[in-house]
N, CA, C and O of each residue as an XYZ file, in Angstrom:
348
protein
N       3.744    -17.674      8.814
C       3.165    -16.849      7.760
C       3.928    -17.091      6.461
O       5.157    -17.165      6.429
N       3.180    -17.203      5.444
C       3.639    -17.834      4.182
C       4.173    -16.218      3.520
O       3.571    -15.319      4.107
N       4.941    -15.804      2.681
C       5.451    -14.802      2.351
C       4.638    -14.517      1.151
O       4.030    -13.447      1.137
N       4.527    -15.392      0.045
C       3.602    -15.111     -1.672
C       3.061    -16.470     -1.772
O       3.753    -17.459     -1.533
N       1.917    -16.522     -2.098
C       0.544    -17.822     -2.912
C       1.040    -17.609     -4.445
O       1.225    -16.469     -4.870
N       1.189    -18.434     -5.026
C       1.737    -18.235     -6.915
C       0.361    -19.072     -7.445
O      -0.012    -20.206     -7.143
N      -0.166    -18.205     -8.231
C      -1.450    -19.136     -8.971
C      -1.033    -18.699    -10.457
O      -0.794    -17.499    -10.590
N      -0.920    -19.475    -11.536
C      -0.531    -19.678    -12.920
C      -1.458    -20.060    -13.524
O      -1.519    -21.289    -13.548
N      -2.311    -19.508    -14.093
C      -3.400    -19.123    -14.550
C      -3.600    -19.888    -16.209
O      -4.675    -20.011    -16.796
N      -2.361    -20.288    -16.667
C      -1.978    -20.715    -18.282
C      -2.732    -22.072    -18.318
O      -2.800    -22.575    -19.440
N      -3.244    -22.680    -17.417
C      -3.296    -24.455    -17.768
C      -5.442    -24.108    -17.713
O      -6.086    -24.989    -18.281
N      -6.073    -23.224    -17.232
C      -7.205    -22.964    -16.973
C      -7.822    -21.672    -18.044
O      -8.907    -21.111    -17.893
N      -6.875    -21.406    -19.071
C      -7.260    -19.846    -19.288
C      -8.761    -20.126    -20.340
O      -9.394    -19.120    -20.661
N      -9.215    -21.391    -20.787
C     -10.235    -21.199    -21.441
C     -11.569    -22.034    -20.800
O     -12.564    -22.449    -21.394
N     -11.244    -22.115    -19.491
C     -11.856    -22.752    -18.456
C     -12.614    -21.643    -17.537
O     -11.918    -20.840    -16.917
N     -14.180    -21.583    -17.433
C     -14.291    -20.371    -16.708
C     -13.902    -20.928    -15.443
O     -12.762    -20.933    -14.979
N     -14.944    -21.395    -14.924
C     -15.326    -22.067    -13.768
C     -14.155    -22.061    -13.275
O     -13.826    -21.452    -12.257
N     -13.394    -22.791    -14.016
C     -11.981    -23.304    -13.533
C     -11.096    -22.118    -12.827
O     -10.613    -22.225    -11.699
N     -10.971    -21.060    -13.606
C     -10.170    -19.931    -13.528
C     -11.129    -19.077    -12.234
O     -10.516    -18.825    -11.196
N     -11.854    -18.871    -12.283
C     -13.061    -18.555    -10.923
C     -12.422    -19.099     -9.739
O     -11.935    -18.360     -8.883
N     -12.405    -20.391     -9.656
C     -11.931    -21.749     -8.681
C     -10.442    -21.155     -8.382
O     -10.354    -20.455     -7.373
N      -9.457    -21.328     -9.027
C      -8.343    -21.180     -9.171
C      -7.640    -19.800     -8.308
O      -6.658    -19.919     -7.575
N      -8.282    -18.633     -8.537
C      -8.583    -17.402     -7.879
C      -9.190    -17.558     -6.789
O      -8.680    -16.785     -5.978
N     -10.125    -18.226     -6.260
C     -10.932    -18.120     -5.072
C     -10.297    -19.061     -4.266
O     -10.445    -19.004     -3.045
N      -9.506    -20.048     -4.865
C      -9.208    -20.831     -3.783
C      -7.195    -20.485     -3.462
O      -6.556    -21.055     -2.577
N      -6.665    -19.552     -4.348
C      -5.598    -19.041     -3.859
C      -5.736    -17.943     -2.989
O      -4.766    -17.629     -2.300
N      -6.779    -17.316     -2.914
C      -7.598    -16.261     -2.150
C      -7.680    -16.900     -0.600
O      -7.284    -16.594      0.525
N      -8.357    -17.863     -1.170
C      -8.161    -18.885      0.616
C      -6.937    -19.283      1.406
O      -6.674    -19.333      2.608
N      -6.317    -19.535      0.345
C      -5.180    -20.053      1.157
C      -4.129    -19.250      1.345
O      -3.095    -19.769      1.767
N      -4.161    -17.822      1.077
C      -3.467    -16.631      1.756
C      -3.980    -16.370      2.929
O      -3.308    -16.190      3.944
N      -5.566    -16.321      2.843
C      -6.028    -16.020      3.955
C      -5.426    -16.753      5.065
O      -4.906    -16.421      6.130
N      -5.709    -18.063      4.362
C      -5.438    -19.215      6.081
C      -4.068    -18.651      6.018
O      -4.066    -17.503      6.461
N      -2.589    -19.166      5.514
C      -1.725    -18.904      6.134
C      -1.052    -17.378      6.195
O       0.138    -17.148      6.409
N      -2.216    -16.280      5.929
C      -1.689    -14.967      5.989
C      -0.821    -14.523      5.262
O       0.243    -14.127      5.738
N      -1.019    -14.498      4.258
C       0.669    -14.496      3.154
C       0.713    -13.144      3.155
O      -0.248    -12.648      3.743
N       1.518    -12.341      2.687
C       1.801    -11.461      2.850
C       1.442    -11.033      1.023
O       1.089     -9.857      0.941
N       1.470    -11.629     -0.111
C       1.424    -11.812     -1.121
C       0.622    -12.595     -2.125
O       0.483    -13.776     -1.805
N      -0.040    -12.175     -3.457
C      -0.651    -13.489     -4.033
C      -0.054    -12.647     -5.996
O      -0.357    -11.726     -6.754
N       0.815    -13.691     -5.896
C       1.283    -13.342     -7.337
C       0.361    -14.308     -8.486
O       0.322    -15.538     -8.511
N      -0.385    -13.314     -9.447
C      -1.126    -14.123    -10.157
C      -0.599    -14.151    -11.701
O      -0.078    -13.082    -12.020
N      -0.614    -14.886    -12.467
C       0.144    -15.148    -13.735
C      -1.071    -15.321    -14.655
O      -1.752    -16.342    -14.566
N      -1.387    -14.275    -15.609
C      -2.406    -14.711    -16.431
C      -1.846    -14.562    -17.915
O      -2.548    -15.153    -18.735
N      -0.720    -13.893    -18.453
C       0.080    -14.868    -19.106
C      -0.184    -13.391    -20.149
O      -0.619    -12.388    -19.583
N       0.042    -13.350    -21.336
C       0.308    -12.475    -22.324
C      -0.861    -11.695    -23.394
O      -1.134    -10.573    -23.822
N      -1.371    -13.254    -23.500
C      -2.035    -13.660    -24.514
C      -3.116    -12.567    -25.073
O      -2.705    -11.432    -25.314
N      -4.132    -12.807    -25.226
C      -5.163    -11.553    -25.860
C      -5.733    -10.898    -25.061
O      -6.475    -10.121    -25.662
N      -5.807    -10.763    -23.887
C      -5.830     -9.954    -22.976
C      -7.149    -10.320    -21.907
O      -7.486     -9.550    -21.008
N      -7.743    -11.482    -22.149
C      -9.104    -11.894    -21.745
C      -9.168    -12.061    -20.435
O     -10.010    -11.567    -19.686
N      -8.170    -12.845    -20.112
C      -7.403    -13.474    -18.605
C      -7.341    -12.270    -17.829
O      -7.898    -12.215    -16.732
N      -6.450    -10.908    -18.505
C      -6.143    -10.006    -17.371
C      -7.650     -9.332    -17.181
O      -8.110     -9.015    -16.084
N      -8.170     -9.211    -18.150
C      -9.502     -8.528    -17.499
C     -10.708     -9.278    -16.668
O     -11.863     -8.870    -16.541
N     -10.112    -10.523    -16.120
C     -10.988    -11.210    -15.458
C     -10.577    -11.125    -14.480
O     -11.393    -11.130    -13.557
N      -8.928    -10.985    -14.102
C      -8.138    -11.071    -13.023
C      -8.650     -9.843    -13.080
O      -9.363     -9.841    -12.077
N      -8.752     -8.927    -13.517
C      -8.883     -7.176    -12.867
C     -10.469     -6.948    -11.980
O     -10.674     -6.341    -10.929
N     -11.405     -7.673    -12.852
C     -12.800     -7.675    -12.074
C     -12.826     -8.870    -10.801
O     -13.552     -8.678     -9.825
N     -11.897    -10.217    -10.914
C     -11.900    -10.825     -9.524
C     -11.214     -9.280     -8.707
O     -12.067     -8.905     -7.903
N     -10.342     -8.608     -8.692
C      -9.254     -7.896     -8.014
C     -10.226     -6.668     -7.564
O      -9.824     -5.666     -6.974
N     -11.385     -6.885     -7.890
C     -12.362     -5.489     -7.760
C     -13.823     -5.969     -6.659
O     -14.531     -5.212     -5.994
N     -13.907     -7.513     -6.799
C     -14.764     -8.297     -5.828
C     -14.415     -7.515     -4.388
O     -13.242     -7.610     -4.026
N     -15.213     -6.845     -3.640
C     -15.635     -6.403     -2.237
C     -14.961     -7.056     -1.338
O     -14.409     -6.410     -0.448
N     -14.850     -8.576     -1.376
C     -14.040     -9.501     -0.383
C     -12.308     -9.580     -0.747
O     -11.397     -9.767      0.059
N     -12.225     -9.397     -2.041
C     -10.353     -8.738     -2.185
C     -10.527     -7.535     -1.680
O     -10.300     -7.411     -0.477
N     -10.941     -6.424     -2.405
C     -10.884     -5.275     -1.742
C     -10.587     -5.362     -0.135
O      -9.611     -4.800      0.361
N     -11.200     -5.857      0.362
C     -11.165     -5.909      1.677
C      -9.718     -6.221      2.539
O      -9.442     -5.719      3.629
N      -9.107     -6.910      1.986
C      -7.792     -7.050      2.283
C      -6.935     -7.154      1.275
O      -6.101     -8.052      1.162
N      -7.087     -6.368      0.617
C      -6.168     -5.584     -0.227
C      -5.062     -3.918      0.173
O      -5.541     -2.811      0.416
N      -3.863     -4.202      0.132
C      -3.390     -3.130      0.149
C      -3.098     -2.295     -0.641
O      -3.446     -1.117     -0.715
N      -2.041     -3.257     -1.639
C      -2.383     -2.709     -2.970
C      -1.771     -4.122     -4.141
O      -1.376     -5.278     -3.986
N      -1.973     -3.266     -5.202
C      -1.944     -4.423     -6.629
C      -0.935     -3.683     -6.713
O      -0.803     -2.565     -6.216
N       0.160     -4.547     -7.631
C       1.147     -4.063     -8.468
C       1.562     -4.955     -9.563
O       1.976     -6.107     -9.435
N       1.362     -4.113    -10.947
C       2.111     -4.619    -11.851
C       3.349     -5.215    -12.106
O       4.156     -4.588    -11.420
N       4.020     -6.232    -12.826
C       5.443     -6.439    -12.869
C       5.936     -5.573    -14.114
O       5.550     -5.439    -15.275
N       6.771     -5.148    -13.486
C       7.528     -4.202    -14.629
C       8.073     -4.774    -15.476
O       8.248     -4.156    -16.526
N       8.420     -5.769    -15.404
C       9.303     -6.526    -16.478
C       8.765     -7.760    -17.110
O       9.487     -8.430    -17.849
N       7.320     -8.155    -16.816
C       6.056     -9.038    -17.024
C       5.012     -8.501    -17.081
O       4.506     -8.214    -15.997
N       4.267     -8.148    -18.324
C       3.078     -7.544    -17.743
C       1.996     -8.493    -18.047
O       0.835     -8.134    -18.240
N       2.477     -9.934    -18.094
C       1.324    -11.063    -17.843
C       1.505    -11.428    -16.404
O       1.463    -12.655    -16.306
N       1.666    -10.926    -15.410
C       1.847    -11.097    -14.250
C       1.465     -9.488    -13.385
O       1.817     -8.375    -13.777
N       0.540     -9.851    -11.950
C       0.294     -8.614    -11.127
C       0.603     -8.832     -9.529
O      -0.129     -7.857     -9.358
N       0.887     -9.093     -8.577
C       1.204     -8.973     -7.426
C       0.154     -8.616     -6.695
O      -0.058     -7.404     -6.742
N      -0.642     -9.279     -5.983
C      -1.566     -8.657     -4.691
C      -1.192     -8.634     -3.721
O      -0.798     -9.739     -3.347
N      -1.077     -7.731     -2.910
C      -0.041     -7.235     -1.700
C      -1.998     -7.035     -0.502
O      -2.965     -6.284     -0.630
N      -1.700     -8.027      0.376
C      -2.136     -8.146      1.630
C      -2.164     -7.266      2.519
O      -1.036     -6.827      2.746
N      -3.378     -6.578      3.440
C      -3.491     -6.471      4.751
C      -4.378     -6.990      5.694
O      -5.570     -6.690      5.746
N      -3.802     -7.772      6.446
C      -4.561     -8.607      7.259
C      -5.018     -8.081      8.843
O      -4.201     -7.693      9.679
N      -6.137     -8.139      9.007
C      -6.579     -7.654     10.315
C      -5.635     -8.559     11.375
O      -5.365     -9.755     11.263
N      -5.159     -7.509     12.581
C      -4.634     -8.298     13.585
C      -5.829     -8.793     14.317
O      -5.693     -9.537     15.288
């Protein structure tokens, strides 16, 4: 079991598709190796990024194995998705 997925969001931020992709496929690969974590980095900037990360973070299939989100206190271009995985 992988402990945190890190997706850095800065090289895609004016890319939809891309940033869609980027999210869905770090989404996957928690799943497969069960991470316990998916730290996402959408960076500072004008705020466009976090409100896309907030409506992916609201999609029915996160919800679903979601425990909870957490902000970084000391980054707030960065949020933490904290995992629960069905045994």
């Amino acid at each position: 079991m992988a402990s945190e997925i890190r997706v850095d969001l800065h090289d895609v931020f004016n890319r939809s598709e891309e940033i869609d992709r980027a999210l869905h496929d770090a989404l996957a690969q928690a799943r497969r190796c069960r991470a316990r974590s998916l730290q996402i980095i959408h960076g500072k900037g004008s705020g466009q990024l976090k409100k896309r990360v907030a409506r992916f973070l609201q999609l029915p299939k996160v919800r679903a194995v979601t425990r909870n989100v957490d902000n970084d206190s000391k980054n707030w271009g960065r949020v933490f998705l904290h995992f629960r995985w069905e045994k």
